[in-house]
C-alpha positions, 0 to 999 in steps of 0.5 A, spaced: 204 912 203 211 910 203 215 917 199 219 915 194 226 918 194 231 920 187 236 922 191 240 916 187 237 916 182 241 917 175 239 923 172 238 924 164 238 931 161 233 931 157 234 938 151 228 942 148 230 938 142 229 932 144 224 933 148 220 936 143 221 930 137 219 925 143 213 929 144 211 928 136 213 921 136 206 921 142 203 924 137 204 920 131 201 914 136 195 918 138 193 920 131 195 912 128 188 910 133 184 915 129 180 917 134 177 924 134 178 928 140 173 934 143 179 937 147 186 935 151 187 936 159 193 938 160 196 935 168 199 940 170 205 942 172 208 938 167 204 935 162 203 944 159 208 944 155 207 937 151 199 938 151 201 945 148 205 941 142 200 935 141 195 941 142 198 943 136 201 937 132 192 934 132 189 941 131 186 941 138 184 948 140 181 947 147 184 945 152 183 944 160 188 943 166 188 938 172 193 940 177 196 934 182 201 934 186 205 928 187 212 930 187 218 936 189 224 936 185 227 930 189 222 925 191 215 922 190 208 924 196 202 922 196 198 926 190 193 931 192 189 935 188 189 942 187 185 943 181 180 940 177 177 939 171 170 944 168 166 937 169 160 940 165 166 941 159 170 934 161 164 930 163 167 923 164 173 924 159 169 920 153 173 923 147 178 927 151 186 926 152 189 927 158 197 929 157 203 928 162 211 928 161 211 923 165 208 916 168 213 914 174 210 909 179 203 911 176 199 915 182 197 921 179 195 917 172 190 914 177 187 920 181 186 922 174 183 915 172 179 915 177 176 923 177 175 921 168 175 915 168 173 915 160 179 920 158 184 917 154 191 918 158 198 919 154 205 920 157 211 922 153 215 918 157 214 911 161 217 908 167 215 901 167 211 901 175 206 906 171 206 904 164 200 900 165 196 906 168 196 910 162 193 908 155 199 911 150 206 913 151 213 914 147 218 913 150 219 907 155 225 909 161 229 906 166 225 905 172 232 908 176 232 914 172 230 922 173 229 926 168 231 933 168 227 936 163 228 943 159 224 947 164 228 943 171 235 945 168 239 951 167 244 952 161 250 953 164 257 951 163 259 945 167 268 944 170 271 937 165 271 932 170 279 932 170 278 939 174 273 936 179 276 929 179 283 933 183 278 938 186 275 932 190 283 928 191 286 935 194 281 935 200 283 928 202 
């Protein structure tokens, strides 16, 4: 499989805020389907934190992991496994959710669908190539744009774009 390289992708800063009402938003769309789930499946790593708040938003207490790698911080790979799910607990995925933050080009929304063919699979945010592979998201995003999430970024003050526009003239 051919690697997909971010490194001149726009990257959009997501804050915890925002993130957060995203991730309400998901959950609003999941409860207007009225359907009553035995537990949530986190992928891991970046579905943890949005399926602990849907955990909380639909009064989930069980909750599992499914560990896929398919990315680094700067390109996609082909996934692998890394950990499963309990499959005496899980089954086929009937009645259970699967939670990710993000649905890019949708490999890993696949190994899942192929490992719990039955789970209902959300994304809080969809690029266009995967959002075919999941069955809810909430937010569509431009297929060019990385996503900085919350736990990716670090807090720190930046130079106004004055200083680094001289910065970078003074070296020519």
């Amino acid at each position: 499989m051919p690697r997909k390289d971010y490194t001149h992708s726009v990257y959009m800063p997501i804050p915890w805020e925002i993130f957060h009402r995203d991730t309400r938003t998901l959950a609003q769309r999941i409860l207007a389907r009225k359907t009553t789930y035995k537990g949530i499946i986190a992928i891991a790593r970046g579905g943890l934190i949005p399926a602990c708040i849907i955990a909380r938003e639909l009064d989930i207490r069980t909750v599992e992991a499914v560990s896929i790698a398919s990315y680094d911080d700067r390109s996609q790979k082909a996934p692998r496994m890394l950990k499963g799910v309990d499959a005496d607990l899980v089954g086929t995925g009937a009645d259970w959710l699967v939670i990710d933050d993000l649905v890019d080009s949708g490999l890993t929304a696949r190994v899942v669908r192929e490992l719990l063919p039955d789970a209902t699979i959300a994304a809080v945010y969809a690029k266009p190539e995967g959002q075919a592979t999941v069955d809810l998201f909430a937010v569509a995003v431009k297929g060019e744009v990385w996503l900085l999430f919350p736990w990716d970024a670090e807090l720190s003050p930046n130079e106004p774009l004055a200083r680094l526009t001289s910065s970078a003239e003074g070296q020519d």
